[in-house]
mmCIF file of the N, C-alpha and C atoms, coordinates in Angstrom:
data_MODEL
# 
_entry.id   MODEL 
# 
loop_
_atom_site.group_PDB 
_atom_site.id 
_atom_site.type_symbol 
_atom_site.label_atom_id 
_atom_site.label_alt_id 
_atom_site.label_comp_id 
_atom_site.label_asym_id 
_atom_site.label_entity_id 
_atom_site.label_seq_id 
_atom_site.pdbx_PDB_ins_code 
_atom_site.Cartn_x 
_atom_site.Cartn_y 
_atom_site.Cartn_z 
_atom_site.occupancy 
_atom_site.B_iso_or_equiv 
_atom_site.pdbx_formal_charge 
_atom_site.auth_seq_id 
_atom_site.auth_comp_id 
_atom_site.auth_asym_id 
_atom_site.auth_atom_id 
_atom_site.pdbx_PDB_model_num 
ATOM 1   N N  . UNK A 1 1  ? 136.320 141.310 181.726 1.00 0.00 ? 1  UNK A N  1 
ATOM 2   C CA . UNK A 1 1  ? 135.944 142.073 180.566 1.00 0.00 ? 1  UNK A CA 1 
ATOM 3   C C  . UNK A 1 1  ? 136.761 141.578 179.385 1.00 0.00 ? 1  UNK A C  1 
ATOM 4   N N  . UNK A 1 2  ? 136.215 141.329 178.351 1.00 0.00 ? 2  UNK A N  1 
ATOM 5   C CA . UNK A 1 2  ? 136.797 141.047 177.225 1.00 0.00 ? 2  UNK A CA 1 
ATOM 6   C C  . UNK A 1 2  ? 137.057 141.908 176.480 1.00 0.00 ? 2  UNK A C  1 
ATOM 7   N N  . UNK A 1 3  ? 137.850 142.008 175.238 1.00 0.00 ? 3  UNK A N  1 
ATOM 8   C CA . UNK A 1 3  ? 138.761 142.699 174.730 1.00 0.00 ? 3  UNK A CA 1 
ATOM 9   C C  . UNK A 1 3  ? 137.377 143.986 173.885 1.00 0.00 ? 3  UNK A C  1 
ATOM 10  N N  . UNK A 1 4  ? 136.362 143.333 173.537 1.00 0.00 ? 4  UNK A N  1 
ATOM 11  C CA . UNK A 1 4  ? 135.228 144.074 172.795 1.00 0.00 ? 4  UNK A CA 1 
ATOM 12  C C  . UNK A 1 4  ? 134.498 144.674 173.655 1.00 0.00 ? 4  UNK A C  1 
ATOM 13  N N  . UNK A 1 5  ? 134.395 144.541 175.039 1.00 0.00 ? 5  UNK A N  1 
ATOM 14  C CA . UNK A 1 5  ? 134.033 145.213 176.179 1.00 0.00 ? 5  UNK A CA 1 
ATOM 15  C C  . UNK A 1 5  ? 133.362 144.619 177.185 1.00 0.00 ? 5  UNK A C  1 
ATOM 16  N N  . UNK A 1 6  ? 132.711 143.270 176.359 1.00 0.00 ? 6  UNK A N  1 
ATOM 17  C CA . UNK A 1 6  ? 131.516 142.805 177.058 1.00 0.00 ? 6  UNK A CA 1 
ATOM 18  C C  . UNK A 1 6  ? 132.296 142.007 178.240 1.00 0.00 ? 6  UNK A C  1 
ATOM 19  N N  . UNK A 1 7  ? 130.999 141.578 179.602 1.00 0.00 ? 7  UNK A N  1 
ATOM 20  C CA . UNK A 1 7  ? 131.617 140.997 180.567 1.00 0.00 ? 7  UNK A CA 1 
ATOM 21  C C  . UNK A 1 7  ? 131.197 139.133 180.097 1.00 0.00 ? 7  UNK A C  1 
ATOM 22  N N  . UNK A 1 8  ? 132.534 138.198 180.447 1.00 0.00 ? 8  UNK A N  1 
ATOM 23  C CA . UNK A 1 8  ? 132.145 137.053 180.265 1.00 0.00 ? 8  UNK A CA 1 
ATOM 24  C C  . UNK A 1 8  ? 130.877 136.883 181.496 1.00 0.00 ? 8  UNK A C  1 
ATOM 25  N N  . UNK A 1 9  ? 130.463 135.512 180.716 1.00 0.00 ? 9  UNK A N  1 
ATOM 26  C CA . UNK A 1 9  ? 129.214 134.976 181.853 1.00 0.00 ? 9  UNK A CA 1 
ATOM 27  C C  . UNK A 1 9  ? 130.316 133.706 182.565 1.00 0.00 ? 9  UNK A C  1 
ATOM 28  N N  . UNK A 1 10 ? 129.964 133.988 183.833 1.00 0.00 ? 10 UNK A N  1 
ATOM 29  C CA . UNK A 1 10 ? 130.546 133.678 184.983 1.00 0.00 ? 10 UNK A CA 1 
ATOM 30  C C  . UNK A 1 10 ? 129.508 132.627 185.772 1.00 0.00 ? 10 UNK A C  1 
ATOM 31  N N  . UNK A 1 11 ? 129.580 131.081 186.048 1.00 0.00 ? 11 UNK A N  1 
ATOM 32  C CA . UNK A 1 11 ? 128.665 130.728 186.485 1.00 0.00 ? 11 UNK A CA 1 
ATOM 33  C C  . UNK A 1 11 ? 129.370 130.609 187.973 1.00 0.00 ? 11 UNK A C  1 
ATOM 34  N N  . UNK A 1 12 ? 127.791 130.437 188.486 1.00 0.00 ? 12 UNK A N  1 
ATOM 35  C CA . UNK A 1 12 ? 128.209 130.389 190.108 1.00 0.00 ? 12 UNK A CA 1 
ATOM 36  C C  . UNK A 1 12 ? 128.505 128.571 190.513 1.00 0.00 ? 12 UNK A C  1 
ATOM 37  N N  . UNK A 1 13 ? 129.297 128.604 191.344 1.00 0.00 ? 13 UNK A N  1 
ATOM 38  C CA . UNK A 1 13 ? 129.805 127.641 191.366 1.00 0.00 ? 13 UNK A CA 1 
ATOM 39  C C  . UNK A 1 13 ? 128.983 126.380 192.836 1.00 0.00 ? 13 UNK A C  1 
ATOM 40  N N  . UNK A 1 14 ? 128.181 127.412 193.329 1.00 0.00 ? 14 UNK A N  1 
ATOM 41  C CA . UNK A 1 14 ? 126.867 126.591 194.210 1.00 0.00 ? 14 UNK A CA 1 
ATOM 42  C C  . UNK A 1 14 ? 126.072 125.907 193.304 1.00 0.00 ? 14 UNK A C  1 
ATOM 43  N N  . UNK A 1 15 ? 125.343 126.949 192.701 1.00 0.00 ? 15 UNK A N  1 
ATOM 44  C CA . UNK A 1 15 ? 123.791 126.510 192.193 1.00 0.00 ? 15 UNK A CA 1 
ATOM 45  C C  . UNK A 1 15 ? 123.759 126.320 190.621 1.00 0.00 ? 15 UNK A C  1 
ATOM 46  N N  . UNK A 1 16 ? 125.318 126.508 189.926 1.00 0.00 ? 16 UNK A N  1 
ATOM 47  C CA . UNK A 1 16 ? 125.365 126.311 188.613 1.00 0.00 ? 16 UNK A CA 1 
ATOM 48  C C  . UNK A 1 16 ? 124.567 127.588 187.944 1.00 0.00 ? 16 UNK A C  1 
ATOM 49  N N  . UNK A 1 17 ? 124.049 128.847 188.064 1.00 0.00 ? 17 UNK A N  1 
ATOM 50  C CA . UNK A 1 17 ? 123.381 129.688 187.142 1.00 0.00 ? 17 UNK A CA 1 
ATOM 51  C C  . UNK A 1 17 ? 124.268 130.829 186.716 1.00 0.00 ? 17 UNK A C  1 
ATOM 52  N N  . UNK A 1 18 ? 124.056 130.898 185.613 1.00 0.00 ? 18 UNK A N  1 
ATOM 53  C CA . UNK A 1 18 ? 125.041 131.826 184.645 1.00 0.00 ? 18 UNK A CA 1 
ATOM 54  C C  . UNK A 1 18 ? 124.342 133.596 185.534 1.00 0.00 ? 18 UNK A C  1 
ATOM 55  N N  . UNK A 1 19 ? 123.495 133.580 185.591 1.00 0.00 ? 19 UNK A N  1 
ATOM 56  C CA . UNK A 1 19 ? 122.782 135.090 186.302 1.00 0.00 ? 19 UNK A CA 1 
ATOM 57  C C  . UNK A 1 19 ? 123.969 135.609 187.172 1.00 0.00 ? 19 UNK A C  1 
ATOM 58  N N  . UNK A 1 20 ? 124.916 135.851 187.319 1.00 0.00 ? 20 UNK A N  1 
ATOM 59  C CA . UNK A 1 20 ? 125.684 136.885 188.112 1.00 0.00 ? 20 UNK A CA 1 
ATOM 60  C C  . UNK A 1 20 ? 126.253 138.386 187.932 1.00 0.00 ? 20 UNK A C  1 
ATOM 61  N N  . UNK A 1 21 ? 126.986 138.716 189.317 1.00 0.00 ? 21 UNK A N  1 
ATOM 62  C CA . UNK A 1 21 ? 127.609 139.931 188.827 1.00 0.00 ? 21 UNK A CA 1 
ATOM 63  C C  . UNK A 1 21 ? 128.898 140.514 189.407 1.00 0.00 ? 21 UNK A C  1 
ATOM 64  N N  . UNK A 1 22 ? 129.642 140.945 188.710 1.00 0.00 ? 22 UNK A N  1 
ATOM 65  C CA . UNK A 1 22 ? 130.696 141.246 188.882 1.00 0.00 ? 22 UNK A CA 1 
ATOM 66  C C  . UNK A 1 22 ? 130.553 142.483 190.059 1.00 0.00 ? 22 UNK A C  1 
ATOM 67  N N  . UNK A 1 23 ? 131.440 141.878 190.902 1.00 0.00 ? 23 UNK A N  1 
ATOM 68  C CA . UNK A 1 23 ? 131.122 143.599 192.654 1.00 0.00 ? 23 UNK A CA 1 
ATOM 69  C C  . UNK A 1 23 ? 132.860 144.104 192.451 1.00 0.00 ? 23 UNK A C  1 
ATOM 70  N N  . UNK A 1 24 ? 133.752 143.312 192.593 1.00 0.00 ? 24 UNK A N  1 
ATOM 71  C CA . UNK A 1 24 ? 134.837 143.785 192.068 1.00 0.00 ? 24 UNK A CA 1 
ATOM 72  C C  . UNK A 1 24 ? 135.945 143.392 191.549 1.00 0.00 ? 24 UNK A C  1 
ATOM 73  N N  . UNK A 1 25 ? 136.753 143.571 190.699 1.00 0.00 ? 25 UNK A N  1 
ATOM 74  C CA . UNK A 1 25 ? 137.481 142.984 189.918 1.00 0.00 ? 25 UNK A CA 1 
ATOM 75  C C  . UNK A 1 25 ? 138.717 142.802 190.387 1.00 0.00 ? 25 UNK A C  1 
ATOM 76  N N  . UNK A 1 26 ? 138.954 142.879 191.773 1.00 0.00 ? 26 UNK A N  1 
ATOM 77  C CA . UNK A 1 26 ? 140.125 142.168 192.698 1.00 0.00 ? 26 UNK A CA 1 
ATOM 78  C C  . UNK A 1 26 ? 139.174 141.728 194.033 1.00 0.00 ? 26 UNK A C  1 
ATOM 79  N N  . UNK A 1 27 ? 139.516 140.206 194.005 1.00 0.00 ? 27 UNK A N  1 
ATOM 80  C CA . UNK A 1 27 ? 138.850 139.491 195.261 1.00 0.00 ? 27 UNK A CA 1 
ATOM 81  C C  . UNK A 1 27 ? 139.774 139.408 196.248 1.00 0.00 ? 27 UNK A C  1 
ATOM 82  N N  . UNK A 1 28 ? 140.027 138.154 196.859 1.00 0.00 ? 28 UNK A N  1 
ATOM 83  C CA . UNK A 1 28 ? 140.993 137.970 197.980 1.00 0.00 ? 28 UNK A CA 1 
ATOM 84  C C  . UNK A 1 28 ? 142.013 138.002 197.801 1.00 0.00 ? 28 UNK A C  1 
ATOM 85  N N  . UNK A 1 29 ? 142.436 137.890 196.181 1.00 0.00 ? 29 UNK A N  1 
ATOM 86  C CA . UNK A 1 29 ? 143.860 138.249 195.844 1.00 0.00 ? 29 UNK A CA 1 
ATOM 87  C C  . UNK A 1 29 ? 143.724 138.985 194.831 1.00 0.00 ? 29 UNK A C  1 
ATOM 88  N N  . UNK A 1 30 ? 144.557 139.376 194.195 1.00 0.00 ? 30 UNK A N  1 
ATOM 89  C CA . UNK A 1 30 ? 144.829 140.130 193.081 1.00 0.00 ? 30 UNK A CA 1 
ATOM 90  C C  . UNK A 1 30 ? 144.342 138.946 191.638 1.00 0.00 ? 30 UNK A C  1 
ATOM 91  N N  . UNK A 1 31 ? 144.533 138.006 191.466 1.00 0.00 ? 31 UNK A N  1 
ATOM 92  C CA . UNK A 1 31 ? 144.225 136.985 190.675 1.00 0.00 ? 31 UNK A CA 1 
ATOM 93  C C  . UNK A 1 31 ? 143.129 136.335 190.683 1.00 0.00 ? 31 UNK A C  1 
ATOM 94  N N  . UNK A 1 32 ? 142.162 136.981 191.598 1.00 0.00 ? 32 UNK A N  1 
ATOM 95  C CA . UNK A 1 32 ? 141.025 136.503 191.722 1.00 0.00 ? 32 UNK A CA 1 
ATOM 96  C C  . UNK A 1 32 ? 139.808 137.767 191.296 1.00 0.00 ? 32 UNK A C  1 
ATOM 97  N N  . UNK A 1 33 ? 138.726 137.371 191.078 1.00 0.00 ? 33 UNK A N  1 
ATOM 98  C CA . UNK A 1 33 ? 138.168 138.327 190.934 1.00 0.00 ? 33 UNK A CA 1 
ATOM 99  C C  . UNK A 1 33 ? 136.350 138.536 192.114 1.00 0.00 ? 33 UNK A C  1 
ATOM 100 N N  . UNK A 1 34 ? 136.028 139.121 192.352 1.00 0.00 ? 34 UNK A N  1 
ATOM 101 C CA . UNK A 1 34 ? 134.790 138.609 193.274 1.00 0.00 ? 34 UNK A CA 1 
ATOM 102 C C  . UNK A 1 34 ? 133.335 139.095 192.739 1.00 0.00 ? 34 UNK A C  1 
ATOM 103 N N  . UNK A 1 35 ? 132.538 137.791 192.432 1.00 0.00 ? 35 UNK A N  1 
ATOM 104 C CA . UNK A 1 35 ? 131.253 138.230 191.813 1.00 0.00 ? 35 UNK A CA 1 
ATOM 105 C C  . UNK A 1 35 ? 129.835 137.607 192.812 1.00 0.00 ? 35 UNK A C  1 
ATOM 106 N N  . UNK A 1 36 ? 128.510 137.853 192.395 1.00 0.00 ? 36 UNK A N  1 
ATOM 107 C CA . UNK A 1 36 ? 127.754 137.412 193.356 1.00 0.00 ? 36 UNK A CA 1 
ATOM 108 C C  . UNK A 1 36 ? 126.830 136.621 192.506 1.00 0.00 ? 36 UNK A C  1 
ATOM 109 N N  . UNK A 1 37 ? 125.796 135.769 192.855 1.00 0.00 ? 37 UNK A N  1 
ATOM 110 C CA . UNK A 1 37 ? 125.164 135.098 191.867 1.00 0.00 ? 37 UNK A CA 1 
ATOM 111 C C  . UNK A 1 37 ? 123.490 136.087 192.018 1.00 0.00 ? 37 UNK A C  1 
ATOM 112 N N  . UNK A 1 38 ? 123.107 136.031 191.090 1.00 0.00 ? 38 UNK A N  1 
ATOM 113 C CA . UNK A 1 38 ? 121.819 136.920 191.350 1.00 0.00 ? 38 UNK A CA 1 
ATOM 114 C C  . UNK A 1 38 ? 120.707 136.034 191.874 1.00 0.00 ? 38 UNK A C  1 
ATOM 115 N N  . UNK A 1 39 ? 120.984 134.555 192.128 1.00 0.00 ? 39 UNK A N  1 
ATOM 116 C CA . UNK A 1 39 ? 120.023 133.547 191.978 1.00 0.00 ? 39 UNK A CA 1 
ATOM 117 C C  . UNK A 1 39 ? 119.927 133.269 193.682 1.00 0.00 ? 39 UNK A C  1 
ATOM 118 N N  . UNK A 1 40 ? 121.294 132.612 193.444 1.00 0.00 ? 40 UNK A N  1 
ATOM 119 C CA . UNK A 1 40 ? 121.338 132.404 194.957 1.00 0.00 ? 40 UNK A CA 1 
ATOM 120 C C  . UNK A 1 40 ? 121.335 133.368 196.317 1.00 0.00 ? 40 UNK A C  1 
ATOM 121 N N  . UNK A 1 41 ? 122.306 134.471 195.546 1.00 0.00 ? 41 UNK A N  1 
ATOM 122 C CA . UNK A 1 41 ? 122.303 135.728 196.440 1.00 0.00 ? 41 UNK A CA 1 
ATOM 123 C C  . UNK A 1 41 ? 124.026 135.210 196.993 1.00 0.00 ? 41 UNK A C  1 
ATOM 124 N N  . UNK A 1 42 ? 124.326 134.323 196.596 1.00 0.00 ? 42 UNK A N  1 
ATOM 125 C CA . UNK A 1 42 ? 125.672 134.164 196.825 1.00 0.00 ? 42 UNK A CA 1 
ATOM 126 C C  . UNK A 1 42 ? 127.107 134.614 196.700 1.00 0.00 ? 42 UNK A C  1 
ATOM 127 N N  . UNK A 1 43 ? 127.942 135.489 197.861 1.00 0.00 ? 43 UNK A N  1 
ATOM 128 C CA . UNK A 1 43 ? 129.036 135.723 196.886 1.00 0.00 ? 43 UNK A CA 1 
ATOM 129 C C  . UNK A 1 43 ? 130.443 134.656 196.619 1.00 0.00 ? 43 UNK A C  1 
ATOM 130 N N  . UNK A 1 44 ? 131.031 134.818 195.589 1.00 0.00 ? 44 UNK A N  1 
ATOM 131 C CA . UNK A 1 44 ? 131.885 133.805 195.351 1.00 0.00 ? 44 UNK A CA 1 
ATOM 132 C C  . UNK A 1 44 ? 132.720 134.153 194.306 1.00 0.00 ? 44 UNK A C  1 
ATOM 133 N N  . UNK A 1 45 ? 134.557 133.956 194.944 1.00 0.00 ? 45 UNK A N  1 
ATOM 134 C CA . UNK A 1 45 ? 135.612 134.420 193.709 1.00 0.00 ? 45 UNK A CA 1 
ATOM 135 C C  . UNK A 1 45 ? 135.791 133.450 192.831 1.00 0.00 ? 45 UNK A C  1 
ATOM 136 N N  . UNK A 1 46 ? 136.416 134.192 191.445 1.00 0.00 ? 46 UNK A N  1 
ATOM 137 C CA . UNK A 1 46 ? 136.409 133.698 190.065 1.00 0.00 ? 46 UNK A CA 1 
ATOM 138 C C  . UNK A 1 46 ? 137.455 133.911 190.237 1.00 0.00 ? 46 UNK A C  1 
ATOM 139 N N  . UNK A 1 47 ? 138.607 132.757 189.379 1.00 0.00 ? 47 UNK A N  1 
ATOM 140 C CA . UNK A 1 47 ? 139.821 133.017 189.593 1.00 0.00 ? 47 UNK A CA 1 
ATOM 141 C C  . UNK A 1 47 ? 140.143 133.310 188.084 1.00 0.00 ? 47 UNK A C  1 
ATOM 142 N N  . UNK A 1 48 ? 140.562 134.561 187.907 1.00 0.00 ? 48 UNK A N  1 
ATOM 143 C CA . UNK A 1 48 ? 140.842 134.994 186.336 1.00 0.00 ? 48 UNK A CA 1 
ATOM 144 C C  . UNK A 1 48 ? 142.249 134.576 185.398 1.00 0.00 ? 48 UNK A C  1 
ATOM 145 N N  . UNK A 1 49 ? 141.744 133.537 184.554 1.00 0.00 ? 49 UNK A N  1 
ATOM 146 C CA . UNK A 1 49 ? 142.110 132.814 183.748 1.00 0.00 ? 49 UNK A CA 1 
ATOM 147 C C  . UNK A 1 49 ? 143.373 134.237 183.074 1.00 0.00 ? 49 UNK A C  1 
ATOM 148 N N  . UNK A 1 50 ? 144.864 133.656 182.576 1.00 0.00 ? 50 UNK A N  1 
ATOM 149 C CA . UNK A 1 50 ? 145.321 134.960 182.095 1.00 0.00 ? 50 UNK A CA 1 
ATOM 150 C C  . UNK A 1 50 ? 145.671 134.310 180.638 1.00 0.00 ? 50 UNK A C  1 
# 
């Protein structure tokens, strides 16, 4: 989430499509975050940039 509220676009890192979604905002670690792709149906962590 960015500072104005909105969520960045997050591409998936299989199939390259920006279409995802955030499931929760701590993945396998605390520094990670875990989203799914709406395309592929894939889930896959984002590692949040600080």
């Amino acid at each position: 989430m960015s500072l104005l509220g909105a969520d960045a676009v997050i591409a998936c890192p299989l199939c390259g499509s920006e279409n995802s979604e955030r499931l929760s905002e701590f993945g396998s670690t605390a520094c990670k975050a875990l989203y799914r792709c709406l395309d592929c149906r894939e889930p896959f962590d984002y590692f949040k940039c600080i």
